[in-house]
N, CA, C and O of each residue as an XYZ file, in Angstrom:
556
protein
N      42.551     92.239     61.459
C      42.517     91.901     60.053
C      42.327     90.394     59.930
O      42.817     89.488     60.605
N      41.472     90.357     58.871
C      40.933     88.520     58.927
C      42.603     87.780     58.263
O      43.419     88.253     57.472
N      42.595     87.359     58.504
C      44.104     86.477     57.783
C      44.165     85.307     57.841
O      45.236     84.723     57.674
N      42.813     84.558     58.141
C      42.661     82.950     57.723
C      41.707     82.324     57.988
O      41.100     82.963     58.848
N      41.183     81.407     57.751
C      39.736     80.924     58.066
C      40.414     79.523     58.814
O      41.591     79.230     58.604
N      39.378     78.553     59.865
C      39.812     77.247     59.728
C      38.274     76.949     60.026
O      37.410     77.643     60.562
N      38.242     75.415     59.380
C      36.802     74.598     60.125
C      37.319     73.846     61.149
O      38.477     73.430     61.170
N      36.133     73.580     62.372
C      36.289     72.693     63.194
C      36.042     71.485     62.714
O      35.116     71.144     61.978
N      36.841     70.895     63.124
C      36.685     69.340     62.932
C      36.352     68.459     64.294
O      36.448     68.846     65.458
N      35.890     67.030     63.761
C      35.594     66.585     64.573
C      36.249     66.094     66.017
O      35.630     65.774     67.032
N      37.545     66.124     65.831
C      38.216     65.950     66.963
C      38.573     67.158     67.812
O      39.315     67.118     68.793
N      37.894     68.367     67.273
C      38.400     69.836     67.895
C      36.701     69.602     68.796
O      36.243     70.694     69.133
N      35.961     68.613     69.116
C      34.652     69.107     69.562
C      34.531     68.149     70.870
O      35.339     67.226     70.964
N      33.668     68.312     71.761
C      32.996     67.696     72.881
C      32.111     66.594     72.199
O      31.988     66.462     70.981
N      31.592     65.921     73.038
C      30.132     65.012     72.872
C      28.776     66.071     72.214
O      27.867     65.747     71.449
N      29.063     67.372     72.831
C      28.051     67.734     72.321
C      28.119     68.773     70.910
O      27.314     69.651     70.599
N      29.477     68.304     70.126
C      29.675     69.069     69.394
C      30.206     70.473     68.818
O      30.295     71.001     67.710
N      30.567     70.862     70.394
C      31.024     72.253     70.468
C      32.443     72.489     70.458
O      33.212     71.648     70.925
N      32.774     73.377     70.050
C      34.606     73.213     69.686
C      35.360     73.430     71.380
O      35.034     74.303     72.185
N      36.416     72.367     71.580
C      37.140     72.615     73.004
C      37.487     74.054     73.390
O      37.863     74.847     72.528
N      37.411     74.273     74.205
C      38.100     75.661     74.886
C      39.560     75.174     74.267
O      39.964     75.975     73.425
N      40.341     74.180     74.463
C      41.913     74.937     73.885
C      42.234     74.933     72.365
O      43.340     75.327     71.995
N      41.415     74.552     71.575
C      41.552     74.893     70.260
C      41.189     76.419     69.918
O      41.172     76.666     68.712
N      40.908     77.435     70.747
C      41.342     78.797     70.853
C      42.389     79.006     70.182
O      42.683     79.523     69.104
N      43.260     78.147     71.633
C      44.786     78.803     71.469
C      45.293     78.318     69.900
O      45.923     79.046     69.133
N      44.917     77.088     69.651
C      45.681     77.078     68.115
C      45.190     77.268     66.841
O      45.645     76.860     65.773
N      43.971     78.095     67.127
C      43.598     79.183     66.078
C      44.256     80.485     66.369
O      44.625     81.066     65.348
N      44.457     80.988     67.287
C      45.028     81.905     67.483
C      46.961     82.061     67.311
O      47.718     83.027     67.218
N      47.133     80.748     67.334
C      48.587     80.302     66.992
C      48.375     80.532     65.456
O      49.106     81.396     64.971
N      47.602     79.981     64.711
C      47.793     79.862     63.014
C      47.262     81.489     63.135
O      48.173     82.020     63.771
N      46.542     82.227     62.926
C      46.294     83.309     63.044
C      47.614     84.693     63.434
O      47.738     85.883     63.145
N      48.025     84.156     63.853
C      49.575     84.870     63.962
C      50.460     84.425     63.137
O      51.349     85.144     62.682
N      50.372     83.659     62.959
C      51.569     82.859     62.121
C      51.148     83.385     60.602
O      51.936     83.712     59.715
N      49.669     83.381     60.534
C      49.918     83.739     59.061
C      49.605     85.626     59.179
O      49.655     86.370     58.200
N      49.374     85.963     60.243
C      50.049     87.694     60.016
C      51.007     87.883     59.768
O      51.137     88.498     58.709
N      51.891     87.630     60.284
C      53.382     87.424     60.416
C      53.507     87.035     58.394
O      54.083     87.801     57.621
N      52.869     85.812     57.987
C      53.252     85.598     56.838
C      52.724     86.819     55.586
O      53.458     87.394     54.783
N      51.791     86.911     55.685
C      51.237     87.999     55.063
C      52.349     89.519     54.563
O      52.392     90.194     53.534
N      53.164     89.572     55.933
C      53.986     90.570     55.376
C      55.461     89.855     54.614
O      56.509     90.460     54.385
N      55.224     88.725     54.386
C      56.414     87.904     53.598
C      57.443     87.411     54.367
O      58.534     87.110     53.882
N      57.126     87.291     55.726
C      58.038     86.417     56.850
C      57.430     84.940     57.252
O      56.520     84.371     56.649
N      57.912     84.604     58.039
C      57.411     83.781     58.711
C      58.008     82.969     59.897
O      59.207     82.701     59.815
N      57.307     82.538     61.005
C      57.842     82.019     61.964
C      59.333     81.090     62.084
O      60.254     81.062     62.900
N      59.104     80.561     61.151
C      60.053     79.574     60.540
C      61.469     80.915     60.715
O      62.320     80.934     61.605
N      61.338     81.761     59.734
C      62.052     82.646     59.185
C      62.983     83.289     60.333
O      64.193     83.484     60.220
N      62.098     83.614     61.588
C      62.154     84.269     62.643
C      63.141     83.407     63.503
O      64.182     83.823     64.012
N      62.529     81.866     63.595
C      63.347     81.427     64.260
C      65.067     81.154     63.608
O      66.122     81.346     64.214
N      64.903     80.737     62.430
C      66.503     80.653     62.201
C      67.287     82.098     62.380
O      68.478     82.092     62.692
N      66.633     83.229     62.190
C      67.419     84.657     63.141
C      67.529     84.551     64.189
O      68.069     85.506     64.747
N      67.110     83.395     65.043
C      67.580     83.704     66.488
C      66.908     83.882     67.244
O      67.314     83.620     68.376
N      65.340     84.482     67.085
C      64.587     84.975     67.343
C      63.031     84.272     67.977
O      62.015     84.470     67.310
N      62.974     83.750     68.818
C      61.559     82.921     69.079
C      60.762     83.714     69.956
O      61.196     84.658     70.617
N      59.285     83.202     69.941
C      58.099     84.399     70.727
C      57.381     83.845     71.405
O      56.185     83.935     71.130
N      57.814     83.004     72.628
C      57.098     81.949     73.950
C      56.209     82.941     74.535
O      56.439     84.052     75.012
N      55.174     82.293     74.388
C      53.827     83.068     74.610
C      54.017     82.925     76.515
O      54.485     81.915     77.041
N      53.585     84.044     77.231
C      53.901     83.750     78.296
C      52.681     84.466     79.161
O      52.816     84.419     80.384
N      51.890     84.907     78.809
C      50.408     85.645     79.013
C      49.249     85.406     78.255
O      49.515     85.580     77.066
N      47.542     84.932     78.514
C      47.141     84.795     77.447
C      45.724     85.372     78.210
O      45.456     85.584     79.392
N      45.093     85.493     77.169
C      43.977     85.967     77.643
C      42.462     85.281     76.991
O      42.095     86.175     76.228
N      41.507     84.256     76.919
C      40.510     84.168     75.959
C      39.556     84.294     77.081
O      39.484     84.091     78.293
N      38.587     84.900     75.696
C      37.104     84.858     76.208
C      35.676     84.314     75.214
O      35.182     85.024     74.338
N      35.292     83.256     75.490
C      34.718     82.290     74.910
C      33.441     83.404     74.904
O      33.137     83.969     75.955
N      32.678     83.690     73.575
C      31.149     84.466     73.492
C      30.220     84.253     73.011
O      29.213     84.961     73.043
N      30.409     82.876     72.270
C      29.404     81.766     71.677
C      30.289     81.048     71.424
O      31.453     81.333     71.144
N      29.507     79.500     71.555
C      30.350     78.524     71.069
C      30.364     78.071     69.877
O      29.335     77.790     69.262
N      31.886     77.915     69.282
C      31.875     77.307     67.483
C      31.774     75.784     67.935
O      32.309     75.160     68.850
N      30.784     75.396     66.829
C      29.980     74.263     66.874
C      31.080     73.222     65.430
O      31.699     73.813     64.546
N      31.049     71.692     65.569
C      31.819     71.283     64.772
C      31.189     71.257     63.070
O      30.040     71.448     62.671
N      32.187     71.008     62.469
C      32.606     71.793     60.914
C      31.963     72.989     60.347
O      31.590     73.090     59.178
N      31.857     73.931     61.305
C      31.690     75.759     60.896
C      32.665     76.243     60.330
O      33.439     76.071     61.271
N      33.033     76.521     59.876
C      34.421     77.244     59.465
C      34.073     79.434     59.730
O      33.187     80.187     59.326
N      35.312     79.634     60.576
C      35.482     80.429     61.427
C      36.670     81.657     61.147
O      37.802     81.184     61.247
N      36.657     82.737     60.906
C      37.237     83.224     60.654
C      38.360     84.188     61.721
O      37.887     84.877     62.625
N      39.846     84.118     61.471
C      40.828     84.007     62.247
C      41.197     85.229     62.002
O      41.867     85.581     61.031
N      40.629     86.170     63.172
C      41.270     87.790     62.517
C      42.725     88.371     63.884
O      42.583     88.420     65.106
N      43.733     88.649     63.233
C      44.612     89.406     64.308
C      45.328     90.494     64.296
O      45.907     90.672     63.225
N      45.490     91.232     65.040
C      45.895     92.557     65.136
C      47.218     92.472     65.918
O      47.363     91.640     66.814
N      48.040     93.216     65.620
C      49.338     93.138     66.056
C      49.045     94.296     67.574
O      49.384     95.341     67.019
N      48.839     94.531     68.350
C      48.784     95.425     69.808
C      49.937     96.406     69.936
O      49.816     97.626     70.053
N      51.073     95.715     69.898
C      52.301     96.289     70.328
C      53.573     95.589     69.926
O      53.684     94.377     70.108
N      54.349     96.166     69.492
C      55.757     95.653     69.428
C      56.716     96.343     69.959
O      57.173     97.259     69.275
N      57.078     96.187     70.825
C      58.390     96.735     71.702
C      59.888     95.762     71.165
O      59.977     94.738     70.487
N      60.730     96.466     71.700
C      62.138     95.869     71.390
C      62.318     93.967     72.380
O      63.161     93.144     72.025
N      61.504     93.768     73.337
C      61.669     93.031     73.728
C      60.063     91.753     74.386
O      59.988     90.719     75.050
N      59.078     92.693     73.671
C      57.545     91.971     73.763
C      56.730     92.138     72.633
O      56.766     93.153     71.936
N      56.094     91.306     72.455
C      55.365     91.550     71.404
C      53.411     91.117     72.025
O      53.150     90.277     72.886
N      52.723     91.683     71.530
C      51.209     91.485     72.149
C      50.180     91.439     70.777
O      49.798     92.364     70.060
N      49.883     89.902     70.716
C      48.641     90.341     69.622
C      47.212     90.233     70.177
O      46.957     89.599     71.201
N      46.413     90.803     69.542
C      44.952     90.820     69.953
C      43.923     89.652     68.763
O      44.054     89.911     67.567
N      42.898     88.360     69.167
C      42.106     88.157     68.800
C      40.932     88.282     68.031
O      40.754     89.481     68.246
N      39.898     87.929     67.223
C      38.830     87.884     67.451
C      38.655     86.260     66.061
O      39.082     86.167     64.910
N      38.020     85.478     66.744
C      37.626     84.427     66.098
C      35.748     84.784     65.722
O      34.916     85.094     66.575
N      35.524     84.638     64.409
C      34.346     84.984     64.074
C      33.416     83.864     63.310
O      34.063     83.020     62.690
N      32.067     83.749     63.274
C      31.797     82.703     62.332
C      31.631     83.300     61.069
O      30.926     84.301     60.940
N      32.193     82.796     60.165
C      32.186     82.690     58.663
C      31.629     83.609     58.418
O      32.038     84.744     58.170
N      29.561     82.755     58.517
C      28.466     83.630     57.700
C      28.344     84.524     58.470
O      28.754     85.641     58.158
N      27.664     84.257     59.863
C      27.200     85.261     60.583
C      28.078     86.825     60.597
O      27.725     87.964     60.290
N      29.059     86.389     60.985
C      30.468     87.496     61.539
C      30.185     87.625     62.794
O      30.503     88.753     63.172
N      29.566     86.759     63.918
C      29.237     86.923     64.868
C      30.627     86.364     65.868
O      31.331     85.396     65.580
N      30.785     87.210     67.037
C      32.348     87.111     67.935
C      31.927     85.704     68.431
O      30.881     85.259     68.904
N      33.009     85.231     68.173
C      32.655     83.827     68.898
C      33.518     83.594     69.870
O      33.186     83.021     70.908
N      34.935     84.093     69.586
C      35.717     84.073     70.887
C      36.906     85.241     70.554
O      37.228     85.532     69.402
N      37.595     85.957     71.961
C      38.479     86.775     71.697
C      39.458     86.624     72.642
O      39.197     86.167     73.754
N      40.710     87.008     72.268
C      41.981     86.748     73.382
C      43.065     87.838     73.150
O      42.783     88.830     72.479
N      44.000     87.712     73.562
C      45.468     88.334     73.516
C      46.361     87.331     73.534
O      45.817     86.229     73.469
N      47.684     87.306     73.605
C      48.779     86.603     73.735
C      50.029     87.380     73.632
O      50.556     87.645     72.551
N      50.754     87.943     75.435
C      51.844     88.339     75.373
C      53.147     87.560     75.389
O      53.270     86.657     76.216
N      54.247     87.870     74.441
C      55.113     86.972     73.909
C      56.077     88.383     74.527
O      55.956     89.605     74.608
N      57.506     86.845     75.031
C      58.389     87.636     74.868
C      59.343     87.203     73.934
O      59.142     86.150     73.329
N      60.504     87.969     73.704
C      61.359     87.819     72.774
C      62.563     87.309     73.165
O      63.039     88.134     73.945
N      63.569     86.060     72.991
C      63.741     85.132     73.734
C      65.216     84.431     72.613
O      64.763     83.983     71.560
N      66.438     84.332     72.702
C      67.391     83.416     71.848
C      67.072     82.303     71.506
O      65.871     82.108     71.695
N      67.757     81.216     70.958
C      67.798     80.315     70.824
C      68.015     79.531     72.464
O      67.234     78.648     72.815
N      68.718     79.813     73.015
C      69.005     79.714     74.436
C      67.644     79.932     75.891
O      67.489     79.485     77.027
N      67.122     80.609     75.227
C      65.627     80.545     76.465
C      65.998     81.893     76.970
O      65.122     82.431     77.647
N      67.241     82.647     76.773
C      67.775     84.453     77.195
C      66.920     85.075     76.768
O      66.766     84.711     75.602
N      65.964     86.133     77.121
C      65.620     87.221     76.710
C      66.517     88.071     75.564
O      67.635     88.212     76.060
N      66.486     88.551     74.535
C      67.073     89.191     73.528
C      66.246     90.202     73.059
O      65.064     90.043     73.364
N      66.556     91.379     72.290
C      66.376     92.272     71.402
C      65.649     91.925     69.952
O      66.291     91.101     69.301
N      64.704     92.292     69.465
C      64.109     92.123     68.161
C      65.250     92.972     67.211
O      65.567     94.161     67.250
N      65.635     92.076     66.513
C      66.549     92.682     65.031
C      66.077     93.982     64.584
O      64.852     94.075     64.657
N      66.776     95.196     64.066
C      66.037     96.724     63.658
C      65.144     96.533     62.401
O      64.187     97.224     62.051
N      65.973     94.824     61.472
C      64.683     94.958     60.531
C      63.413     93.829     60.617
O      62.587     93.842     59.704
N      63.279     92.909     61.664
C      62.357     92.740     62.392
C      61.512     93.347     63.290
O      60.476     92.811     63.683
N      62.033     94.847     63.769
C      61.282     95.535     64.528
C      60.254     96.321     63.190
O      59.038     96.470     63.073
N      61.378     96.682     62.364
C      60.488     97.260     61.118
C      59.163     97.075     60.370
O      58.247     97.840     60.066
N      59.405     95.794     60.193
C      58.545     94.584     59.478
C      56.929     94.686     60.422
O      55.786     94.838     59.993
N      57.426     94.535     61.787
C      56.552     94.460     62.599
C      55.616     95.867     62.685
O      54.390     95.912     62.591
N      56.636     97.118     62.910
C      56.166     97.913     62.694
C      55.264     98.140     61.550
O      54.126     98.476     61.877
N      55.472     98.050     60.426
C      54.553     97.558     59.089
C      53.587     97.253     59.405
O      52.523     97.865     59.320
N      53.859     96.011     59.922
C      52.290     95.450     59.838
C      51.291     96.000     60.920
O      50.067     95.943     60.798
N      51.919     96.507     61.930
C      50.886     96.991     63.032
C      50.475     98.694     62.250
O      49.634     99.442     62.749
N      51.067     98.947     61.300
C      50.423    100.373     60.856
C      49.448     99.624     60.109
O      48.328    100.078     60.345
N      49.423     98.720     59.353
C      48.831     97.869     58.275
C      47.441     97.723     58.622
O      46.419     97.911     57.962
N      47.740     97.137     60.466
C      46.339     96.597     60.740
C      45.663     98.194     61.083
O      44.432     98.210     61.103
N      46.119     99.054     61.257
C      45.189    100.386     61.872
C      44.481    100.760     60.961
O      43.304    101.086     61.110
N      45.301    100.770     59.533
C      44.685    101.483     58.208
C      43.635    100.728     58.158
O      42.573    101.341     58.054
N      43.572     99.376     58.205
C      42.633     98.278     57.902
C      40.856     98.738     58.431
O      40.798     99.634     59.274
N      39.823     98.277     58.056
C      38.275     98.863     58.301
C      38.334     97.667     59.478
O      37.360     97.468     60.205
């Protein structure tokens, strides 16, 4: 599900204009963050429950390169939510075209304030659940 657009800017690019390989990851960071918001939470929210999601697996695959100030559209799908992982899936697109420009994953685990592995809350598992039915219904 698309859930945000960003443009590249000029400091997200090479000499030759093409957006860095790690500005992936922090489209794909805002891209979660605003799934997550979409269902009326938010990271913020998550963490004062106790609750943080240290990405600890990632996966991209670069399939054209976004070129600087395109603006790109940030689509994510929730994969899985288990009681103690969570997995979202990618796809960064350009705007007009809708052409894949890059795709990834990012497995998170679920983690205290303390760096302990912990349990997702029953109405954080819920929420989550939500939204991963959300994205299936979705075209």
């Amino acid at each position: 599900m698309v859930v945000s657009t960003a443009r590249a800017l000029y400091a997200d690019t090479d000499q030759m204009g093409i957006v860095n390989h790690a500005v992936a990851l922090r489209w794909f960071e805002q891209a979660r963050a605003e799934w997550l918001r979409r269902l009326g939470h938010s990271y913020l929210q998550m963490e004062s429950e106790g609750m943080l999601l240290p990405v600890y697996e990632l996966q991209v695959r670069y399939h054209k390169p976004a070129r600087y100030d395109e603006v790109v559209l940030l689509d994510a799908v929730l994969q899985k939510a288990g009681p103690v992982r969570v997995i979202f899936d990618y796809k960064i697109l350009h705007s007009e075209t809708k052409e894949l420009l890059i795709s990834g994953s990012t497995l998170h685990a679920v983690v205290g304030r303390n760096g302990r592995p912990r349990r997702l809350t029953e109405p954080m598992m819920a929420l989550l659940t939500r939204g991963q039915q959300s994205d299936a219904e979705s075209p």
